[in-house]
Structures are given as structure tokens and as C-alpha cells.
N, C-alpha and C positions, 0 to 999 in steps of 0.2 A: 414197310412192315416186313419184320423178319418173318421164316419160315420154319418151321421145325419137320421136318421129318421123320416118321415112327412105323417103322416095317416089323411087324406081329402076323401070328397066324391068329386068327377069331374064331373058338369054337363055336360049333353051329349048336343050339342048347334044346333046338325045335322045330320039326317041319310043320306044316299045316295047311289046308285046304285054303284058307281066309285069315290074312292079317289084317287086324283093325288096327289102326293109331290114334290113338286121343280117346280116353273114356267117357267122353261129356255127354250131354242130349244124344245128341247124331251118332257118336261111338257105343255108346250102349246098347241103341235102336239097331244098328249096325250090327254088332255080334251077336244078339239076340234073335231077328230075323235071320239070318244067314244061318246059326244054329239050330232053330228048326225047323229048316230046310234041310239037314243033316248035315251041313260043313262040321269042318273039323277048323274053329277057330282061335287065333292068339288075340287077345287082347289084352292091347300095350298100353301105360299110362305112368306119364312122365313122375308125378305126385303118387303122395301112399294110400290116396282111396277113391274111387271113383266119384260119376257124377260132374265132375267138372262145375260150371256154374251155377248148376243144380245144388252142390255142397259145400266145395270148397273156395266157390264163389259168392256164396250167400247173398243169390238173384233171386228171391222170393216171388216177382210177377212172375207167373206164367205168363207172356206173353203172346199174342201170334193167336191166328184162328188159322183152320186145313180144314179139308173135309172131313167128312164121317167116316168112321172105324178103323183108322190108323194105331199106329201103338202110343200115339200122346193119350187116347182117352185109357190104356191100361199103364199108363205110367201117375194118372191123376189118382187112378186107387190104389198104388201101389205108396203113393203119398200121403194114401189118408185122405184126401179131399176132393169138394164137388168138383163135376166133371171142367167148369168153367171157373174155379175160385185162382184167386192170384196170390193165395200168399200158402204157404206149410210150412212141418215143424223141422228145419234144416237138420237136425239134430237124428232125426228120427229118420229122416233121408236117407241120412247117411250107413242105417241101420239096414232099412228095407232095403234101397234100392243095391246092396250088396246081396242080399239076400239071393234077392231077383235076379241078377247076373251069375251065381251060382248054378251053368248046366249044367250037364255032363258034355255038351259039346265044345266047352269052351275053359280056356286056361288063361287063367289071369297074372300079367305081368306088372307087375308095381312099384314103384321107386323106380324109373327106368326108362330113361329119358331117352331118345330118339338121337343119336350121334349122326347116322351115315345109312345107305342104304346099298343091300348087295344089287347088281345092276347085271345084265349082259348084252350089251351093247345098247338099244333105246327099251329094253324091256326090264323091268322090275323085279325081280324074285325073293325079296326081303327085307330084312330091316335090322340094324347093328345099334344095341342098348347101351346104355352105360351102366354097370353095373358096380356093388363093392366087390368083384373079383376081375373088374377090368370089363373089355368089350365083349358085346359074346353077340350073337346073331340069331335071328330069326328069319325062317325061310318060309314062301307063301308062296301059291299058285297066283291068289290075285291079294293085293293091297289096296285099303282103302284108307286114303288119308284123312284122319276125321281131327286133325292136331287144331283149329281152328288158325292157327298160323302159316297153314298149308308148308311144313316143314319138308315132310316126304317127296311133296314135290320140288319142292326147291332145291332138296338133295339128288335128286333124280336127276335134275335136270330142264323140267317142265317151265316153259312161260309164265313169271308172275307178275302182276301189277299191285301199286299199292299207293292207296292215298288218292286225293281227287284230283283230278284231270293239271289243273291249273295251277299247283304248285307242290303237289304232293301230298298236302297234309293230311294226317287220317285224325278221327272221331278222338277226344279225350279220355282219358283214363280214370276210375272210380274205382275207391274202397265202398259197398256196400256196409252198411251196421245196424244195428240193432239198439236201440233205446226203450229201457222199462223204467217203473219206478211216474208212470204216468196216473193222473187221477182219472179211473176206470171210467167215471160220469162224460172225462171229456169223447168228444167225439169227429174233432178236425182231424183232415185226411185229404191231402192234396195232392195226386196221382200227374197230376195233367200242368202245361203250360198256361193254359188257358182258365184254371180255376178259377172262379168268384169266391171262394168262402172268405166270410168276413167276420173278424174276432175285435174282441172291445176296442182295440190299438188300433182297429182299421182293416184293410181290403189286406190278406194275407202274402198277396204273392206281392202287393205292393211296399209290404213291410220289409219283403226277402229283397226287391231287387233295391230300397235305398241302405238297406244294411252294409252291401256289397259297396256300394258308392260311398259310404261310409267308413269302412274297415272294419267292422263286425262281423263283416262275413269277407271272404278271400275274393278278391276282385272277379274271380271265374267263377265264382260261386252263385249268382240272382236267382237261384229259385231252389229251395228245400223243399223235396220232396215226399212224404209222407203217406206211406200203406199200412193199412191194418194187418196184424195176425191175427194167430188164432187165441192170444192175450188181448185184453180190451184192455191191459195195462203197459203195452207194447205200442210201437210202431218201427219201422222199415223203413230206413232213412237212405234214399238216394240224391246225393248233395254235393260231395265232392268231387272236385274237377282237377285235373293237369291235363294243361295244354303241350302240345310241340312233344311230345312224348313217342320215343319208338319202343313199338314193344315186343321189338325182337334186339333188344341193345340191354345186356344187363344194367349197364351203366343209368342209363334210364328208368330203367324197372327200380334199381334201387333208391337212388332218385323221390321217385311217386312213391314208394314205401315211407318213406321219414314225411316227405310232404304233404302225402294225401290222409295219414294217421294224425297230422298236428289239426289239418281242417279238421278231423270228425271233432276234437276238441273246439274250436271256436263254435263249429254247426250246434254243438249240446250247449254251449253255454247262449248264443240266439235263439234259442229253445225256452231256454230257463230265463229266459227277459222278457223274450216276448208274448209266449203261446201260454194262456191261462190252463192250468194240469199240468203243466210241463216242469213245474218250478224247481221237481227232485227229480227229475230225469237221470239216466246214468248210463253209459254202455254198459250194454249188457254183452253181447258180439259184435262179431264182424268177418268179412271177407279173411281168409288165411291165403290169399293171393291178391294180384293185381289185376281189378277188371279193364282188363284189355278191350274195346269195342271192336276195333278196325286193324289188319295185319296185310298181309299179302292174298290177292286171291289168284286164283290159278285161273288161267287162260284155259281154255274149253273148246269142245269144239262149235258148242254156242255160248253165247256170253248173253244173258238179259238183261234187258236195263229200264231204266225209272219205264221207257214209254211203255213199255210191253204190262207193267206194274199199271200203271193208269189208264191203259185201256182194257184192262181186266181179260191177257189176253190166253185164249186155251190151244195149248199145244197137241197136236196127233203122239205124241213121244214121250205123253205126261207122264211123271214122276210123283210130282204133288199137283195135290189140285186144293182150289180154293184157297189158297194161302193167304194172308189177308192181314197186315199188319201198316202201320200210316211209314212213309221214309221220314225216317228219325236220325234225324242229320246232327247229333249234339256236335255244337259249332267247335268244329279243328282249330279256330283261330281267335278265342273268347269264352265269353260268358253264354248261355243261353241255345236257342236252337238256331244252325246257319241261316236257314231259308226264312223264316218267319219267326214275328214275336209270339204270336197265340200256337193253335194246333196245327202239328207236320201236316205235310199235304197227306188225304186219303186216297188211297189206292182202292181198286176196284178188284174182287178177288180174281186170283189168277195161278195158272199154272206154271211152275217152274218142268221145264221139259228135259229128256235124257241126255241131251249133248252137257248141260250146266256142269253135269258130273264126270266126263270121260276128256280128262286132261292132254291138249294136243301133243304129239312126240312121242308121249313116255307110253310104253304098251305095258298090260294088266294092272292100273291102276286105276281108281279111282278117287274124289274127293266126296266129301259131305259135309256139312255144316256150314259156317260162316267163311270159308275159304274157296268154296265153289265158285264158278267160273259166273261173272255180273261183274255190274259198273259200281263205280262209288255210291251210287244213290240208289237201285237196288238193292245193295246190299245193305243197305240202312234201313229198309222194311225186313228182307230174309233172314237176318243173323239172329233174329231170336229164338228164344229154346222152341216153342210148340212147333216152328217151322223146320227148324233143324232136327227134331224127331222123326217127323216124316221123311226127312229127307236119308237119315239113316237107315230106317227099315226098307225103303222102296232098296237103296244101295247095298245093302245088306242081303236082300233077295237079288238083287242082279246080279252080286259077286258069286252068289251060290251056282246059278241057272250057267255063268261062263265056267264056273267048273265041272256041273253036270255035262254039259254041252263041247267042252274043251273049248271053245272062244275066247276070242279076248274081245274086250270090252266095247271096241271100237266097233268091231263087227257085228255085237249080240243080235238077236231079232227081241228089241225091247218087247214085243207083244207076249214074248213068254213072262216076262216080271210081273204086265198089267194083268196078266190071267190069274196068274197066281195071285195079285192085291187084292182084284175083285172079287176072286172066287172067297176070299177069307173075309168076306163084306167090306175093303176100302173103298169109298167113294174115290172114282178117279174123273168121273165121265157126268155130266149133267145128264 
């Protein structure tokens, strides 16, 4: 591979107390908490609107349970919906939860993708955008990488691992979409692997997986998934699949773009053959991105993994508590889920603790969300949004406390973050 070399000077366009990267779950949680806490923060996001797969992902579950009084339950009214419903109006998301990220302590950078990071020597001090007038820089006391691809850290320099143990591979890729144009009376809704419902044709999921055996449905395809909105003439179709997919490889990403858009076509036309209501179904939306599940995660100075997940267990150093979601392993190398035909294994709720988040090497940085320091199969319980809320706001407060405090991350006395959760009613502690 050839080289190119490019010597510029990069105007600096921003100082700030706290750079967040990635607007998603965790980055919002992130600059919100941190702001008021009084930072003075940047939040960066590579796309032109936040939310991430809150919006422009169009991941309608809420999935994931945490404990009590975190910023997921003021993210569900800021949605419009019960504190525990799984689906909202994406549309209308997109509306509020800009709204909601409008502080005064915080500056929003958009279209502005994450090129390079300024560094001095193993310590962090920024982060260089791409912008339409070229590269320009942002400067931060502490950084927290919320890109879900752990970008920052991988520019930094930080330890990543990616994909499972045994051969690499990570979790497949999905366009989420939207189909209306359903008869309101119907009322099949198949959320789970393990569903029973049964329609005149037969056992439902048993119609999905000979479809696929078939070529009705794309050989990665055996199980169509189906959530309600907040239309009873709608449903939330999670169905298609690409395997062998990296999705930090444009080439890839484009790829799943042509491929994963032709299944949402065959998935609506198995719809309109099989499911009685279905018969004028139509997209209505979909995903304006590529759902990426699995990327790189960053090495930590704890890494948790499935045991800690299945013995439910609680850390002195907690961050989140109760987190509580099954390891959801969508099979890297197929159709269906890795470990099991019916439901993922359940986990017992448990605490993700302070090291998950303070990236080994690199100093004043931190991670949040799906790129936090775990194994391949932890991370197929944590990556979901409810979980990665919490895990922003807690990160979000600890960036603030090492600036109040002048520390760096490695050092904090985490006890000043859980003072501050608890005192604002988070449940952290049984």
C-alpha cells in the first residue's frame, strides 16, 4: 500500500472542558450529564443529527433493563413513551431529543466525522474533524469515546479487540424498517426466537425458517422479526442479515447497503404471502444507516465478561448497576442465533464496574457504549441502548469530577461519581 503524506497546519475551532465522540445512547447521556455538572462540552457526531440508533438507526426496542433513576427513564419521556415500552415515533425523536441536547453548556458539532486525534505523548487532548473547509481540531481536558466503533481509541493508540475469540468474527449487520399498510385487526408480533404464535399457514417462525430453506427469504435470513408501534397499522421489522461483514471497511458498509436494502424487499414480499393483514404491506421507513452490532472494543483496565454477566455479579467500583439484558449472540457465521436455537442465554443482573470504562495506555480518556472494555459475549448483552445510557451519564459525571479535581481518569476516587448518582436518586447499590 502506497502512502501519501499531507503536512497542514489544523486550526484549533474549540477548547473545552469535555469532548464527547459519538452522539448516540451513551454520547448524549454523556454530554448531558457532564453539562450539568457545569462542564463546558463539545459534542461531536460524524452524521447530521443525533441519537444515533435511537434515530438514524431506526432501533425502535428499547432494549436493556439498569437500575432505578438513571437518565434512560428521562430519555423515555423525552420520547413520548411508557417508562418500559419498546417501540417510539423515530420521527419525532429526532425532533425532541435535539431539543434535549440544546444546553447552554454544550456545543454541537455535526457532519463531522472523527479523522485523527491531537495526542501528547500517551495522553489525549483532542480530537481533529473532517470538515467542508478541511480538518480543523478540537481541544478537551478529557475525551470520552462514545463512537460505538471505539474510533478515538484506536486513533489514540489504546488496545482493541474485535470479534470472537476463535476466529474473529463479529455479530451481522441489519437495515432495520418499517412496514404500514397492515390490516389494524391483525395482531401477530414476534419479538423473540423462541415464539409460538401460530397463523392459518402454520407455526410462524416455522413458516420463516423453511422460507429461508427455500429462497423466499435470503439464506441468513430464518426468523422475521416483528414489533409493534405506536400504529396498529405498522410493524418494526428486524430481518435482515449480512454475514462476514466489517464495519469499519467502507467497502463492506457499502456492500450491506445494496444487499441488505434488496432483503427488506423479498422480507415485504414473505409478508404479503404469508402473514393474513399483511397482504398490502409497503415500506413505509427504514434505517438511513448501517446497523452495525459488533466493532472494536477497547481494552480496559477491567474487561468483563459472559461469567461475571451470569453470576449476576456487583462491583465495589459500579458504574451501572442492574443491567440486565440475555447475550445475544446474532450468529457471525449464519442464519439465526450462535449459541442456541430458542432464547439467548439469560443473565442475572449485574454491575458493569469503573475500570470497563478507563482505556489501558491512553491517559484522559474515556469509553462508553458498545466499545467499552468486555469480551465478545458480554458484549452481546451490554451493547444495547438502555444499557448504554447509563453507561454515559455515569462517564459523563466522571469526566466532569476529573476536571473539577484536575485527575486523570486512571487515578479518580470513583466514590466522588457514585455520590454524586446517588445523591440525584441512581440506584447503584442494593
Amino acid at each position: 500500500m502506497r502512502l501519501v503524506e499531507i503536512k497542514r497546519e489544523i486550526p484549533v475551532v474549540g477548547e473545552f472542558d469535555i469532548v464527547v465522540a459519538g452522539a448516540g445512547p451513551a454520547g448524549i447521556c454523556a454530554a448531558m450529564s457532564a453539562a450539568r455538572q457545569g462542564s463546558k462540552v463539545a459534542l461531536v457526531e460524524r452524521f447530521g443529527i443525533i441519537g444515533g440508533n435511537l434515530t438514524s438507526g431506526h432501533v425502535g426496542p428499547l432494549l436493556g433493563l439498569v437500575g432505578n433513576g438513571t437518565m434512560r427513564d428521562e430519555i423515555t419521556k423525552v420520547l413520548e413513551v411508557e417508562q418500559y415500552s419498546t417501540h417510539f415515533d423515530v420521527e419525532k425523536a429526532k425532533i425532541n431529543l435535539t431539543n434535549w441536547i440544546s444546553h447552554p453548556n454544550i456545543e454541537l458539532f455535526l457532519n463531522s466525522p472523527i479523522v485523527d486525534v491531537v495526542m501528547s505523548g500517551n495522553e489525549i487532548n483532542g480530537v481533529v474533524i473532517g470538515t467542508q473547509n478541511g480538518m480543523e481540531a478540537i481541544k478537551g481536558k478529557i475525551v470520552i469515546d462514545s463512537t460505538g466503533d471505539g474510533a478515538v481509541s484506536f486513533l489514540a493508540g489504546a488496545d482493541v479487540e474485535m470479534g470472537r475469540r476463535e476466529d474473529g468474527l463479529v455479530q451481522p449487520v441489519t437495515i432495520m424498517f418499517t412496514v404500514s399498510g397492515i390490516d389494524k385487526e391483525q395482531r401477530i408480533v414476534c419479538t423473540h426466537e423462541e415464539d409460538d404464535t401460530v397463523i392459518p399457514k402454520g407455526n410462524y417462525l416455522d413458516l420463516c425458517r423453511k422460507a429461508s430453506e427455500t429462497g423466499k427469504l435470503p439464506p441468513t435470513v430464518n426468523i422475521v422479526r416483528l414489533y409493534k408501534t405506536q400504529h396498529a397499522d405498522e410493524r418494526m421489522v428486524n430481518a435482515t442479515q449480512l454475514n462476514h461483514i466489517d464495519g469499519l471497511k467502507h467497502s463492506d458498509l457499502a456492500k450491506s447497503q445494496l444487499e441488505l436494502r434488496n432483503q427488506m424487499l423479498q422480507v415485504v414480499e414473505f409478508l404479503r404471502e404469508t402473514v393474513p393483514g399483511f397482504e398490502n404491506c409497503k415500506i413505509k421507513d427504514s434505517s438511513d444507516i448501517i446497523g452495525v452490532r459488533e466493532t472494536r472494543r477497547v481494552v480496559g483496565e477491567y474487561m468483563i465478561s459472559s461469567s461475571d454477566l451470569l453470576a449476576g455479579r456487583t462491583f465495589e467500583d459500579v458504574m451501572v448497576h442492574k443491567a440486565d439484558f440475555c447475550i445475544d449472540i446474532h450468529n457471525p457465521d449464519g442464519a439465526g442465533q450462535a449459541e442456541t436455537e430458542g432464547c439467548p442465554p439469560e443473565v442475572e443482573p449485574y454491575d458493569i464496574p469503573y475500570g470497563c470504562f478507563v482505556p489501558k495506555k491512553i491517559d484522559n480518556l474515556y469509553t462508553a457504549g458498545r466499545c467499552i472494555s468486555g469480551s465478545h459475549r458480554a458484549h452481546a448483552s451490554y451493547r444495547v441502548m438502555n444499557i448504554c445510557m447509563a453507561m454515559g451519564e455515569a462517564i459523563g459525571i466522571a469526566a466532569s469530577v476529573c476536571v473539577k479535581d484536575g485527575a486523570k481518569p486512571r487515578a479518580l476516587d470513583y466514590k466522588k461519581v457514585q455520590k454524586i448518582m446517588t445523591d440525584s436518586g441512581v440506584e447503584l447499590f442494593d
